[in-house]
Structure formats: C-alpha cells, structure tokens
N, C-alpha and C positions, 0 to 999 in steps of 0.2 A: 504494500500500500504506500504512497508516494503521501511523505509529508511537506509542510513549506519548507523544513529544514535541509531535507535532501534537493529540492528543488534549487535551493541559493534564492538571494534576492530578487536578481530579473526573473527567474524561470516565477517566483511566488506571485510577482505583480501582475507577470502575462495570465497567469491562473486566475489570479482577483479580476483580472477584466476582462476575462472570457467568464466566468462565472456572474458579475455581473450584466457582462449582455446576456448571458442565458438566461436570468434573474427578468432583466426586464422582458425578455418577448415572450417568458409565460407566467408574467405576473397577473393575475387578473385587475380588470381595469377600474378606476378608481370608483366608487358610489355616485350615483347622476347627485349633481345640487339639487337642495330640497325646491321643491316649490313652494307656491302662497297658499294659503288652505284657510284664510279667512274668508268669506263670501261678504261682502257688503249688508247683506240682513247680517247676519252674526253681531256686524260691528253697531245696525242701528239698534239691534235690540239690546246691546250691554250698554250702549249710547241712553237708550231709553230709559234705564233702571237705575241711571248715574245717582241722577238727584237724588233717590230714593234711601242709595246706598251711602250719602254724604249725610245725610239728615241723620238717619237712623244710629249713624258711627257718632254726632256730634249731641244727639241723645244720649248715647253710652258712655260717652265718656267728658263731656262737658266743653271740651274743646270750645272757645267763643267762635272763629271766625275761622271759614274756608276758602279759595278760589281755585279755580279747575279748569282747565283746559285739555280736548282733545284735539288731536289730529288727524286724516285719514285720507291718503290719496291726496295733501297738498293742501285738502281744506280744513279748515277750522270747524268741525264739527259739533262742538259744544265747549261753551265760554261762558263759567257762574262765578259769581260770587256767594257766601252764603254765612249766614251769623253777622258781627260785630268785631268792627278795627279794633273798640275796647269796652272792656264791660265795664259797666255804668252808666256809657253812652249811648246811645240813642243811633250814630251814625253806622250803617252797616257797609256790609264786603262790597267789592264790586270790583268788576275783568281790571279797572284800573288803579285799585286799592296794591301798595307799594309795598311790599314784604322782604323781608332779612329770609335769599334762600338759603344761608349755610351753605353745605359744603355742597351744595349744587352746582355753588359757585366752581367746584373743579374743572365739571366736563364745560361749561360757558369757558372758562380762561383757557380751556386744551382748545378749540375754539379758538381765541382770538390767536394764540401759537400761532396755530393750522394758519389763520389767515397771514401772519409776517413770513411764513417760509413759501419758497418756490419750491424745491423738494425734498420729499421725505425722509431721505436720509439727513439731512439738516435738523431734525431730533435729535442724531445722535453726536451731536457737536458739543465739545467738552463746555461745564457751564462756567464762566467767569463771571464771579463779581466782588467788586471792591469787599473785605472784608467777612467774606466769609469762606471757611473753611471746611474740612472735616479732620476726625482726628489723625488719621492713615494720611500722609503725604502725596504716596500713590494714587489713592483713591480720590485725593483732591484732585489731582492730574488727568482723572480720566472719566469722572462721574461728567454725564451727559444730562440735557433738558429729558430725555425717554429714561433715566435712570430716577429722577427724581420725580418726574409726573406721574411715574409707576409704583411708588415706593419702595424700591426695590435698590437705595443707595447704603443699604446697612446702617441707618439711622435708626436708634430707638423710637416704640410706638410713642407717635404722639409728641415728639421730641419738640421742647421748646413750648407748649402749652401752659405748663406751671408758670414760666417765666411772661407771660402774655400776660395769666391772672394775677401775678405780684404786681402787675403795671408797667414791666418793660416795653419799652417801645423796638419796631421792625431790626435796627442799626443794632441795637443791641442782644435783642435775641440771637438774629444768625451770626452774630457773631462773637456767639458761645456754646453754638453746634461744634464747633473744632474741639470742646470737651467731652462731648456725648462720647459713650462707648459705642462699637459697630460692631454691627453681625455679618456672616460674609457676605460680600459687595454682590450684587447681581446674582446672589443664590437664597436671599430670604426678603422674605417681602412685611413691611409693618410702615403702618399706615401713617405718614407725618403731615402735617401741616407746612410747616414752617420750609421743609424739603421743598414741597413743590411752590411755597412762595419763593424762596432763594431762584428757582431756577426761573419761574417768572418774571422777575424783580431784571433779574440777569437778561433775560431777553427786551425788554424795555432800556435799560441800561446800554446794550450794544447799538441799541436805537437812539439813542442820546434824547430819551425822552421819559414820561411818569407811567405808570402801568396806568391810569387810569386814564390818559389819554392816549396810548395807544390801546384800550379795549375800545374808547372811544371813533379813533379812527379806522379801527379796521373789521370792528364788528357790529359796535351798536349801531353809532351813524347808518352806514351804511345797507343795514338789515333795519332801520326804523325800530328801536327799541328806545325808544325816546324817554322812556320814565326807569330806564335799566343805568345803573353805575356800580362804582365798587367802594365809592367812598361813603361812608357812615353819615357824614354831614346829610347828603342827599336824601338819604333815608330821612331822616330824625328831620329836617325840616321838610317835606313835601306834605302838604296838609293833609292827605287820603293817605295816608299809611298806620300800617294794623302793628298797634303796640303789641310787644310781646308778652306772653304770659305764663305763671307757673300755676300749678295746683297745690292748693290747701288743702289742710289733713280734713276738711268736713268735705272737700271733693268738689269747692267751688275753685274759680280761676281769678288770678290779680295780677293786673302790670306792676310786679313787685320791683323788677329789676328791668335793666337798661346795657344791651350788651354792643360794646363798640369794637367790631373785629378790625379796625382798620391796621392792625401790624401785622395778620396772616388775610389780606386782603383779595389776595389770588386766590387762596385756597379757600377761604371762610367769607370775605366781603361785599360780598354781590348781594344788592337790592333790587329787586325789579317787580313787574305784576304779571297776572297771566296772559293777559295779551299779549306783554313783550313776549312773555318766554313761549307764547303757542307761535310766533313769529320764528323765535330760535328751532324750535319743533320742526316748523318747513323744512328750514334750511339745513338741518342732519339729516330731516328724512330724504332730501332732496340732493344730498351729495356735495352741497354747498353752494346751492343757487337759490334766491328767492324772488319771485315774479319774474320768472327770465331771466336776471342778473346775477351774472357769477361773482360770488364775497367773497368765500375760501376755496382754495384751489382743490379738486375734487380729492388729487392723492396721498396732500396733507393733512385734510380730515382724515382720510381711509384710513390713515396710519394710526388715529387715535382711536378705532374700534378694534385695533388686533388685539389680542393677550400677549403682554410681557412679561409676567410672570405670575406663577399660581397663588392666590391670595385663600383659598380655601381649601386645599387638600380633601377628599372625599372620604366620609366618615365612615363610610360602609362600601364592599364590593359594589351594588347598586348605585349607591350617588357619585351625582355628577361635580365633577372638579369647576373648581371658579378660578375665574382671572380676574388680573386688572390688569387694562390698560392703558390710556395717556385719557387720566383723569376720568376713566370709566368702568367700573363693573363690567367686566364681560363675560357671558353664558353661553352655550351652546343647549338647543333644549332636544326632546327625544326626536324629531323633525329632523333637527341637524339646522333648527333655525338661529342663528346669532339672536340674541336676547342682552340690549345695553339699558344698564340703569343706573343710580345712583341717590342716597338718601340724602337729605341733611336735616342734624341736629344741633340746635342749641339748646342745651340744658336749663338758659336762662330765659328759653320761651318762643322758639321754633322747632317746628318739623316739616320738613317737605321731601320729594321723592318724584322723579323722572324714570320712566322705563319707555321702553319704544322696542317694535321687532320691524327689524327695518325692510327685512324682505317685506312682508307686510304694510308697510310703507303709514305705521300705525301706532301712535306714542300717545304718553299723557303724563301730565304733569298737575301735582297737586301741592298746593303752598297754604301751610296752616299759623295762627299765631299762637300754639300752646305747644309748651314744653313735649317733648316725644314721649308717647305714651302708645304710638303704632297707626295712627290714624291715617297719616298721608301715605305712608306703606301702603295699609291694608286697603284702603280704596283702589288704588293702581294695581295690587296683586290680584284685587279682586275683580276687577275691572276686566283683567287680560283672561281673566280664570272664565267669566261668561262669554265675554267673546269666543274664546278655544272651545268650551264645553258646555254651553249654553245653561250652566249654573254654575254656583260659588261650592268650590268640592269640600272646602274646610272654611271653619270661624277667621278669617284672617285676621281681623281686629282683634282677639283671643290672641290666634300665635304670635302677630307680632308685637304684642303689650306686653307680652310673655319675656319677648327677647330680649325688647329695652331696660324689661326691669332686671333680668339677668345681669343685662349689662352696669345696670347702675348699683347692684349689689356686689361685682367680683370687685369693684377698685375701692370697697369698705374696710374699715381694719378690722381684721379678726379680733382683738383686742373690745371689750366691752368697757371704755373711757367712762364711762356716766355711773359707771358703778364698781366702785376701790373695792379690791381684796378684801375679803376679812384679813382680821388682822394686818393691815398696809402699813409699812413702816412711816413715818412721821420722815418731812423734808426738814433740808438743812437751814438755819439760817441763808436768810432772802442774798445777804452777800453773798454766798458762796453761790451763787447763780447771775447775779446782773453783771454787765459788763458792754462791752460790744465783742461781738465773733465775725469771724469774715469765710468768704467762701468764693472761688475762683468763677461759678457759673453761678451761682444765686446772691453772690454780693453778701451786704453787710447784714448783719442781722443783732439787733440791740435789744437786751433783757433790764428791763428796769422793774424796780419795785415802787410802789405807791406807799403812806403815810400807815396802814395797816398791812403792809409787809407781803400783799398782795401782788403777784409778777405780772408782766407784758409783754412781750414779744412782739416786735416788732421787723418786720419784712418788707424790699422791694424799694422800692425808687422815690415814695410818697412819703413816707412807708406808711403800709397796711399796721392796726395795731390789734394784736390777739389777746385776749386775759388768759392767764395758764390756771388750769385746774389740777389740784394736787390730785395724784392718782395712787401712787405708790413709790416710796423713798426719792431718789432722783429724777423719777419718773412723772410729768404734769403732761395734758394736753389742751387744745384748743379746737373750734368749731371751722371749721374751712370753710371760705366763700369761694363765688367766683363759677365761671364755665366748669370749671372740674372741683369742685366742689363735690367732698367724700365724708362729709362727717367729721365727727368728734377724732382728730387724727394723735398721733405720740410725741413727746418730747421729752426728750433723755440725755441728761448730762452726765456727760464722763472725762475727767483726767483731761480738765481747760477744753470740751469741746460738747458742743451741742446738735444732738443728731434729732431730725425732723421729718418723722417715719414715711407722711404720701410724699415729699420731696425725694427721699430716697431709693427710688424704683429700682432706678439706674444706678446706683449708690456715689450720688452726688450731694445726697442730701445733709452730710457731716458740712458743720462750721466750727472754728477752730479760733479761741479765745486769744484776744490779741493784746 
C-alpha cells in the first residue's frame, strides 16, 4: 500500500491533486438556495393581528408606550404608535414619536460603514485611532473595523460599560481598553460596546470628521431619516419623544431615570422613530437602495449580513449555531433562510428589537419606552412565528421575560449584603479605612467618614458618592446605580487596598491606598 511517505513530497502533492479532482467530479452538487415560502396573505394576516398582539403584550406587562413598523416587498405595510411618551401625560405614541433605540443603534452604524466604503474588503482594514489601544501590541496592529463590529477583538464582555456608568467620558474610556485583559483574538466572541464604538469613532476620524455627521451625511440625509441622530441632545430636546421608563415593585412604570449614551454612541446612541427606521427597513431589505437611489453600495452592506464569528455555540445536537456579524445577529433557519436581527436594551428604560428574513424581503421593527422585560422581542418573534405558521407556537412574551430576567439575575452577587452573618465580626475604627486609593482603569477612588463614623465611597470623574454598609469585619457594601446596575454589591479592605466586587469581573477592580 503506497503511503505519502514513500511517495516523497512531489509524488504526495501530485496524489492530493489528482485526488482532489476526483473529489470534485463526484462530489454531489451543492443544495438549490432556498426559496421564498411566505405568500402575501401569510404576511397580511400576521399584519392583521399586529395590533392585537401589541395591546395584549402592553396589558401584560404594563409597558407605557409602543411604535411598530413593518415592511414587505419595499412597502410600508403597517406604521403604529400605541400607549404614552410618559405616564402621567396625556400625550401618546405616534410613527413620529422619537425613541433611545439602544443597541439597535449597531446594525444602523454597520450601515452608515457600509455607506463610506467602496469595497468590502475595506472592513478588514486595521483600525487607527488616536488613543486607543489594546492590551496585546500585536493585536493592536492588526485588529480591523470587521474585528471589532463583530466582537470578536478579544475584549472582555461589555468592556468599558462600568467606566460609562462612573461618568467617564468616550476619550477616556477607550483609552483604558489597552488595560482590559483579552481572550484569543479572532477565536472568541463577547459582546462590547465600546469595541465597536472605537472602530467607529476611527472611521469618522480617517474622514476628518464627527460620527454624527458623517451618519448624517451618508445615511440619514440621504435615506430621509430626518428625526434619526446619534446624539442625546437631539433626543432629550425634540418635543415628541417617549421618556424612558423603569418598573416598580407594585408593577407600575416611572420616568425614574434619564440615560445619556452619548460616549458609546455608535454602539448605544441612536435616537430615531419608526418611520425613520421603516425607511432604514427598505433600504436593507432592498440591498441599499431606497426609491431608486443607490445610498450604500450593495457589496458593502452584503458584507455586514455574513457570520464572522459564532456568538452562540449550539446547546444541543439539534440546535442551530448563531452568529454575529458586522453589527448583526445572524441565523440561518431550517429553510436555509438567513434570519438578521438584533435587540436593544437599556436597563434605564428601553427595549427595542429589528428582525427581517431578507429573502422574504420582510422585516419589522419595534421600539418600546420601558425597561426590557421581552416585549419588543416577543412581538417580532411572534410576528414572524404567524407569518411562517399561521399561529404563535409558544408564549413568547413568557420566554423572552424569562431570559431578560435570567439575565438581570447572573451579574447579582451571590453574596446576601442586606443581611450580616450571624455572628459578623465588628469593623475597624473609621481611620483604618478612609483615605484616597487609586487604580490605573477606574481612577481615584476616596473613602471618607462623616461626624458619626459612618463611611462613603466615592467613584468616577464627578464623583459618584456610595454610603458603605457594614456587612462583616473589613467587609461593607453599597447599592449600585447606573445602566449596569446589580445591586447591593462588596467592599473589602485588605493590607492598604480596596477591592470593589461588580468592578472586579475582569479583576480590575482592586485600588491600592496611596
């Protein structure tokens, strides 16, 4: 039997590529592309039962104020508003009421990309920008705009978010990613913010211009999204726009808080209504043309619906793998139909959610102003679910209120702060704690005591000021505000330095008494 070994070199190669052609002219040939399999009635009767399904979700769960847009074949097929911009007011939703979409804001900014490049390989152009780094020298060298719009630059999850909520501003967060620790470059995928604002930032910059004018000149203008920006001001002063809101423990809703993403503004910053964004609708579904006219060039969009790396690993032999691509969720469903989407949440009092199956040439988008609780999800999942199967096969408001709470329960501390050991050792006199401590990515951080010996902790640019609660010996904690806001979290003094348990994910969160 002739191995590669006795063959030598050439004689192996000639083998591999006579094996490979014999390979290809009896490989069978590849599966036809799927076709479309929605019929027109399908989409009007899931069209039909919209409202129905919006109402019934903002009964359940109290949500004040909705708006909705579909898409289908290019047109605008249904355009609501529904509830109230703010409760107590009187004034309700409507197609041009102005909303905080969160991270919707991603696949909009892969969008305005798409529109500054000519070709697609122009994604993978290393990113440069003043002052920001990563840790790996290498990897600063060679991380690309498709590396960081994918999350896939070995940035910790979420990297740079805490630093957002202490009150740093853009300049100074990315430019204390070059501390983050990294997982390997291009082989693990976690979700940042701040990653794909850096690479945004960076492309407006080699434009020797603001992101906000060029989203302005290359997408909004020019697609008529005339009430769409990325800057907060815009928001917060346009008279029709829906305050944010959270939910109280009796299950009503209050524009409690007030959340200004303007430092993660590519990834989080985008204001706009459903009008605009049933406009942006066309124009994905349409390749990059809207009314006849070509805005983004067809093969630089195309490029931001590929998978670049898997962001969901399949939990079971049956399910199906998830990607993300440049700034999008991307699925493949049992069809073989590409399925793009993507959610946003603010904690502080938005949820919205964009899906679209483009062979189908049939999207929708839904923008809510209370906190995520599954609402703009589960209208869209459920939306697509009667369209396919001409009913809703599962509670979707159910599973996905399920998953947000999941998710708002894993970043709690195991730790029960509100309630000391028996037996908890007694703390030290108040000196032996105050001071100021410093720390290379969270800065300064200053412990003083008040006139009954009562501590403060103080965080962040402003700074933010916490009251410590004694918990157990060196051991006090404090109440976390803010987007990422977790609860009653740790604070632990040891041998001149102070460790501050949700800062410490990534284990950054030690300060060191100075």
């Amino acid at each position: 039997m002739r191995t590669l070994r006795a063959l030598g070199a050439a004689g192996a190669a000639a083998l591999l590529t006579a094996s490979a052609a014999t390979a290809a002219t009896t490989a069978p040939s590849p599966p036809p592309a799927p076709l479309p399999q929605l019929t027109d009635a399908a989409v009007d009767k899931a069209v039909a039962r919209l409202d129905g399904t919006v109402e019934d979700m903002m009964r359940r769960t109290g949500v004040p104020g909705v708006a909705v847009a579909v898409v289908h074949d290019d047109e605008v097929v249904h355009l609501k508003g529904f509830g109230v911009r703010r409760t107590g007011e009187s004034a309700t939703v409507d197609p041009d009421t102005v909303f905080q979409i969160a991270s919707l804001s991603k696949p909009v900014s892969s969008t305005v990309v798409a529109a500054t490049l000519t070709d697609p390989a122009q994604w993978d152009r290393r990113t440069s920008l003043p002052g920001f780094s990563l840790k790996d020298p290498w990897v600063t060298g060679h991380v690309t705009t498709a590396d960081l719009f994918s999350h896939r630059s070995g940035l910790p999850d979420h990297a740079g978010d805490l630093l957002e909520d202490l009150g740093y501003d853009q300049a100074y967060i990315l430019g204390r990613l070059r501390l983050a620790p990294l997982t390997p470059f291009r082989a693990s995928y976690a979700y940042t913010n701040f990653g794909l604002t850096a690479a945004a930032e960076a492309i407006a910059h080699a434009k020797g211009t603001s992101w906000q004018k060029l989203a302005d000149d290359t997408l909004f203008k020019p697609a008529g999204m005339t009430r769409t920006s990325t800057e907060f001001s815009a928001f917060a002063d346009s008279p029709d726009h829906a305050a944010t809101h959270v939910r109280n423990p009796d299950g009503t809703w209050s524009p409690r808080h007030v959340r200004d993403p303007d430092a993660q503004a590519p990834a989080g910053g985008v204001s706009s209504t459903v009008r605009d964004m049933s406009r942006w609708l066309r124009l994905q579904l349409a390749g990059g043309t809207l009314d006849g006219k070509r805005i983004v060039p067809a093969d630089t969009l195309a490029r931001t619906h590929v998978p670049e790396i898997v962001s969901q690993p399949p939990a079971t032999p049956t399910a199906r793998t998830g990607f993300y691509g440049l700034g999008w969720n991307v699925s493949y469903d049992d069809a073989g139909r590409l399925r793009l989407s993507h959610s946003g949440a603010f904690e502080l009092g938005a949820n919205t959610n964009v899906t679209m199956l483009p062979l189908e040439k049939l999207g929708i988008v839904v923008l809510t102003n209370g906190a995520p609780v599954g609402l703009a999800d589960a209208v869209a999942l459920d939306f697509f679910d009667f369209a396919e199967h001409g009913k809703a096969t599962t509670d979707w408001l159910a599973l996905a209120g399920s998953l947000y709470a999941q998710i708002d329960a894993a970043g709690r501390s195991p730790t029960d702060y509100a309630h000391p050991p028996a037996g908890a050792k007694p703390a030290r006199p108040s000196a032996a704690y105050t001071g100021t401590y410093d720390n290379p990515y969270y800065g300064r951080a200053t412990v003083t005591a008040g006139d009954d010996g009562a501590l403060t902790l103080a965080l962040g640019p402003k700074p933010l000021r916490f009251p410590l609660a004694h918990y157990d010996g060196d051991t006090f904690s404090f109440e976390t505000t803010g987007e990422n806001a977790v609860g009653r979290t740790g604070v632990t003094f040891a041998d001149g330095t102070l460790r501050v348990e949700y800062l410490d994910a990534d284990h950054l969160g030690t300060f060191t008494r100075q």
